[in-house]
C-alpha positions in Angstrom: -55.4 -35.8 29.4 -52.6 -33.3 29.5 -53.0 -30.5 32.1 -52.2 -27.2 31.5 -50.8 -25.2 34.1 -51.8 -22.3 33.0 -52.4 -20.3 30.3 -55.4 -18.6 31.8 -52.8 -16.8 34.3 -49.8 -17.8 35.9 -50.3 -20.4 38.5 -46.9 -20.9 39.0 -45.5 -17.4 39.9 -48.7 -16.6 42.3 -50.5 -19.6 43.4 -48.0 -22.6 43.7 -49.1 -23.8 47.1 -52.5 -24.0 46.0 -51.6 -26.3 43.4 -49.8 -28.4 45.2 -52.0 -28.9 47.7 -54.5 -29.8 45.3 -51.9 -32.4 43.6 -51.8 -33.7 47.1 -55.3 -33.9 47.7 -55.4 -36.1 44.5 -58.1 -34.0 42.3 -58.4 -30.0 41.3 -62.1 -28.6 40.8 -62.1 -26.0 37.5 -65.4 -23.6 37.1 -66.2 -23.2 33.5 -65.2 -19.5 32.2 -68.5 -19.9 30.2 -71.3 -21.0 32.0 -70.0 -20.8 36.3 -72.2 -23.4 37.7 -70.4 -26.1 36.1 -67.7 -27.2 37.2 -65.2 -29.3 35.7 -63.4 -32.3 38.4 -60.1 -33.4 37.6 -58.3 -36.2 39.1 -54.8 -36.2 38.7 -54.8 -40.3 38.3 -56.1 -39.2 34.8 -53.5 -36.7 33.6 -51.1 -38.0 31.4 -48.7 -34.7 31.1 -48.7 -31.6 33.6 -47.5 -28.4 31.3 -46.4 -25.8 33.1 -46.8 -21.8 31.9 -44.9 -19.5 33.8 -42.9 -16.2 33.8 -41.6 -17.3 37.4 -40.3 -20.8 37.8 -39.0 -20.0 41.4 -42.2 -20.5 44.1 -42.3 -24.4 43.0 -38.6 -25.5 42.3 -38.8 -27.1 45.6 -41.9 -28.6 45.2 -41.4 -30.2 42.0 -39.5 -33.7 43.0 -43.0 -34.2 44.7 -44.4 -34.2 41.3 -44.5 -37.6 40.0 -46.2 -36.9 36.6 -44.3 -36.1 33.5 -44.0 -32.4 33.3 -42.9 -29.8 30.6 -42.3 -26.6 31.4 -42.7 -23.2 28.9 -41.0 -19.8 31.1 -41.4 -17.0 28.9 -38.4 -14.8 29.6 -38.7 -11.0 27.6 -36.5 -8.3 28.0 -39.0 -5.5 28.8 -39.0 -3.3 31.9 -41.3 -2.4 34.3 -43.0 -0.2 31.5 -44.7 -3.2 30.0 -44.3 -6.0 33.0 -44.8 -4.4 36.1 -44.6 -6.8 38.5 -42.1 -9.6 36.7 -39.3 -10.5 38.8 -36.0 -9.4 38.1 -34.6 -11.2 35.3 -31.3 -11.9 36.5 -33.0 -13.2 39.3 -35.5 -15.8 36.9 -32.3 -16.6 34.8 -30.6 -18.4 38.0 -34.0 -20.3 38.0 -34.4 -21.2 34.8 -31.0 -22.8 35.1 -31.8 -24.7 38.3 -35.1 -25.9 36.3 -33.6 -27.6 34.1 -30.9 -29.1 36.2 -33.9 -30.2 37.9 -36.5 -31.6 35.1 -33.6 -32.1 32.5 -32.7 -29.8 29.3 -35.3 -31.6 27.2 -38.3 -30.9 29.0 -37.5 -27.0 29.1 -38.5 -24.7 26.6 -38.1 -20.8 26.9 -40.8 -18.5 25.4 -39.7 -15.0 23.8 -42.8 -14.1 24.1 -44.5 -12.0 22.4 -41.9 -9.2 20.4 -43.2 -5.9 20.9 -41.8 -3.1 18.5 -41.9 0.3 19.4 -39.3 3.2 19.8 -38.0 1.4 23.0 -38.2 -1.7 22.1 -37.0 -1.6 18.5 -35.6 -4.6 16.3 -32.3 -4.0 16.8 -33.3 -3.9 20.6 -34.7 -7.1 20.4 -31.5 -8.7 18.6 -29.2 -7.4 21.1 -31.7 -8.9 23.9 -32.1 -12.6 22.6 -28.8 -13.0 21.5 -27.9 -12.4 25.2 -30.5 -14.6 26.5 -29.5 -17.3 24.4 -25.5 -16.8 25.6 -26.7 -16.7 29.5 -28.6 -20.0 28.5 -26.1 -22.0 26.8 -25.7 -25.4 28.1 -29.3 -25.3 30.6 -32.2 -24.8 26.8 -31.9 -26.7 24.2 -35.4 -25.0 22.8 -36.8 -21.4 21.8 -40.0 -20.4 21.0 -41.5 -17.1 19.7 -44.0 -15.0 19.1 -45.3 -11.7 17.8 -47.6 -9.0 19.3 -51.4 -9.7 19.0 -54.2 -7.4 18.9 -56.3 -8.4 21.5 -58.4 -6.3 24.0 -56.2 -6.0 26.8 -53.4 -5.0 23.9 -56.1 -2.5 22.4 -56.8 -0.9 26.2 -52.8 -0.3 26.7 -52.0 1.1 22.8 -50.4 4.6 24.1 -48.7 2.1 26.6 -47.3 -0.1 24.1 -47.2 2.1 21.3 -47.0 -0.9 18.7 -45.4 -0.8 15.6 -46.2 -3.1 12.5 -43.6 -5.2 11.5 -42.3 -4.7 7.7 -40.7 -7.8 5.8 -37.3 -6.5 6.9 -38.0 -6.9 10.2 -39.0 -10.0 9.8 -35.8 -10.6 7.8 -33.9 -9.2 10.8 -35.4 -10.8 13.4 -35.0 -14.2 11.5 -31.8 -14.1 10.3 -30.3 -12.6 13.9 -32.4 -14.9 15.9 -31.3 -18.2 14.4 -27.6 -17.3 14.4 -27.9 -16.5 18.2 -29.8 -19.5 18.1 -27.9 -22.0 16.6 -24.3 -21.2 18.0 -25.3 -21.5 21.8 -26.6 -25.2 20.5 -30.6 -24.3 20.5 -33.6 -24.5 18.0 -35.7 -21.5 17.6 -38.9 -21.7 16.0 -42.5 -19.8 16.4 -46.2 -21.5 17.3 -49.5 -20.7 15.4 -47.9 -17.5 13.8 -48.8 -16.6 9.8 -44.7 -15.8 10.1 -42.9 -19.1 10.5 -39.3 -17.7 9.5 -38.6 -21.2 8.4 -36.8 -19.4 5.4 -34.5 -17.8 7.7 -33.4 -21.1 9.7 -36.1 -21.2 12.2 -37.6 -24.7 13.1 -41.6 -26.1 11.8 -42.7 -27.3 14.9 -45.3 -26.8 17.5 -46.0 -25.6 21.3 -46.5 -28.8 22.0 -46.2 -31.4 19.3 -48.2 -35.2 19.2 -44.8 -36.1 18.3 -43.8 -34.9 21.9 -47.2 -35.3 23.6 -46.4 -39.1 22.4 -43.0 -39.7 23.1 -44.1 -38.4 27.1 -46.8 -40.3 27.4 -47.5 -43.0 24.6 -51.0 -41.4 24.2 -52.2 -39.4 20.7 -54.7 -36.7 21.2 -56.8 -34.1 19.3 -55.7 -30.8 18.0 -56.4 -28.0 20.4 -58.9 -25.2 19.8 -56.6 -22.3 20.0 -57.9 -18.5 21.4 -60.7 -17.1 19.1 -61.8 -20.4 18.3 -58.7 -20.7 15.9 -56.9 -24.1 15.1 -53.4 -24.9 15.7 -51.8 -28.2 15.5 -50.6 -28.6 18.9 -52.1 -31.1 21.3 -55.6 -30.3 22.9 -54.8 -29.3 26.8 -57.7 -29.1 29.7 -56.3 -25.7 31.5 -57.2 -25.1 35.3 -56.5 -21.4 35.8 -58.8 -18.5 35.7 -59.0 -15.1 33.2 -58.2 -12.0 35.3 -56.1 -13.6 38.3 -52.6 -12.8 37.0 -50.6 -9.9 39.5 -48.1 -9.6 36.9 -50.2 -7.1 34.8 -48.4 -7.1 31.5 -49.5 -4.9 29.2 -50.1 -7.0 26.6 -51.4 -9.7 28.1 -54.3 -11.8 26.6 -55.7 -13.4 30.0 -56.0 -10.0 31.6 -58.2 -7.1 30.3 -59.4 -6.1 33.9 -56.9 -4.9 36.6 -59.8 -4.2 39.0 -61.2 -7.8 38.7 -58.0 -9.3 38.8 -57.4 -7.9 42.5 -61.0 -8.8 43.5 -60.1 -12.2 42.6 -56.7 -12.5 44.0 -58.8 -11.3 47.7 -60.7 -14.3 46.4 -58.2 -16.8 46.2 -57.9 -19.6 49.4 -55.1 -21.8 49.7 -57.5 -24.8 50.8 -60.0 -24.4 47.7 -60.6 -27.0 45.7 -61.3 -24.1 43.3 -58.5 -21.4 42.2 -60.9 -18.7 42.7 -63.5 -19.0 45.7 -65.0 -22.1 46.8 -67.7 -24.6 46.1 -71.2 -22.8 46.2 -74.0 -25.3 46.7 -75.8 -24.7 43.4 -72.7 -26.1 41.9 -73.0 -29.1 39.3 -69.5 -31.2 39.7 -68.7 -33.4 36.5 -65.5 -35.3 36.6 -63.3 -34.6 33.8 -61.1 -37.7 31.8 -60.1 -36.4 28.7 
């Protein structure tokens, strides 16, 4: 199976230790979001591929030669201020980190998420071009891979509109954005392309390709798997992923954030988290059925 590290909330950035002390230990326990008394057991002797999600590479980049998996990592790096991420790390700070990532895991396994574009008087289009063209400058010579995204409407997205202030994009924005965004791309030596978006911008250079492709998935791990079931039960033809993390644990408290709708539960469960779990979020409660997880 190929773990996903997380796109429930960002392991990585807040809970590193705990992973790794569950990598240690040999096996990570997962309560089902759906129905709690299950719980899902993982051994890590059955994970092909360890994908990591993260807005903050830097509280495991020491850890990670302890890793003996294959690994892939996805940072999303935005330009937004505090406004929209509150509690992201300086970016100049995640820049430095990204580069020592992939000094560490190698260029190929690296991909950088501009993730998602937000339009709004602030944040306008011409914002946004001046932003990834300077990412993609800072990055030349550490990514070899870009991947993007547009705003979605989900709950957490609908709860912060006067926040966000979202605008529609119109077809010249899209032009823009396409056009810009592969020229930045393509002389600092990088492909950019987006994931399960109606908006490829294949016409404007950008690349057909997945998250994460069976073509990669493959070439990691000599394994094929099944399409993933994507958010809202849509399909999207990157591989299926068994994610560990847990909905409304994420301090970073972006505003448009799909994992995170409740800033009051995401606090109770951070009180909740212990190092020593076998679970992210509290512990083994007796009425628990455990069901090891291969696939």
């Amino acid at each position: 199976m190929i773990l996903n590290v997380s796109g429930r909330t960002d392991i990585v950035a807040f809970y590193s230790k705990w992973f790794m002390n569950r990598y240690k230990e040999g096996f990570v326990d997962v309560r089902n979001p759906f129905y709690q008394k299950l719980v899902n057991r993982i051994y890590f002797k059955d994970v092909d591929l360890i994908l990591f999600c993260t807005k903050n590479p830097i509280p495991i980049l020491e850890e990670l030669t302890e890793i003996n998996h294959p690994i892939l990592f996805h940072v999303t790096l935005t330009p937004y201020k505090n406004d929209i991420e509150p509690n992201v790390p300086c970016k100049k700070n995640i820049i430095e980190a990204i580069k020592k990532l992939s000094d560490i895991i190698g260029i190929e396994n690296l991909y950088i998420r501009y993730d998602p574009i937000l339009i709004n008087d602030k944040y306008t289009v011409e914002y946004h071009i001046k932003a990834f063209d300077k990412l993609c400058t800072l990055l030349n010579g550490y990514v070899k891979h870009l991947i993007i995204s547009f705003m979605d409407d989900y709950k957490n997205v609908r709860k912060n509109k006067n926040i966000l202030n979202n605008k529609l994009l119109k077809e010249e924005d899209y032009e823009k954005i396409g056009k810009n965004f592969s020229k930045s791309a393509k002389k600092n030596g990088m492909t950019v392309q987006t994931c399960f978006e109606d908006r490829n911008l294949i016409e404007y250079g950008f690349k057909k390709e997945d998250c994460l492709s069976h073509e990669l998935a493959f070439k990691k791990t000599l394994k094929t798997y099944k399409n993933w079931t994507a958010r809202k039960g849509k399909k999207c033809n990157c591989v299926q992923m068994v994610d560990i993390g847990v909905y409304n644990s994420c301090q970073h408290f972006c505003k448009y954030c799909y994992a995170n709708y409740d800033e009051k539960k995401v606090n109770d469960n951070f009180s909740h988290h212990i190092e020593d779990s076998t679970l992210l979020i509290g512990a083994l409660e007796k009425e628990d059925i455990i069901k090891r997880r291969t696939k």
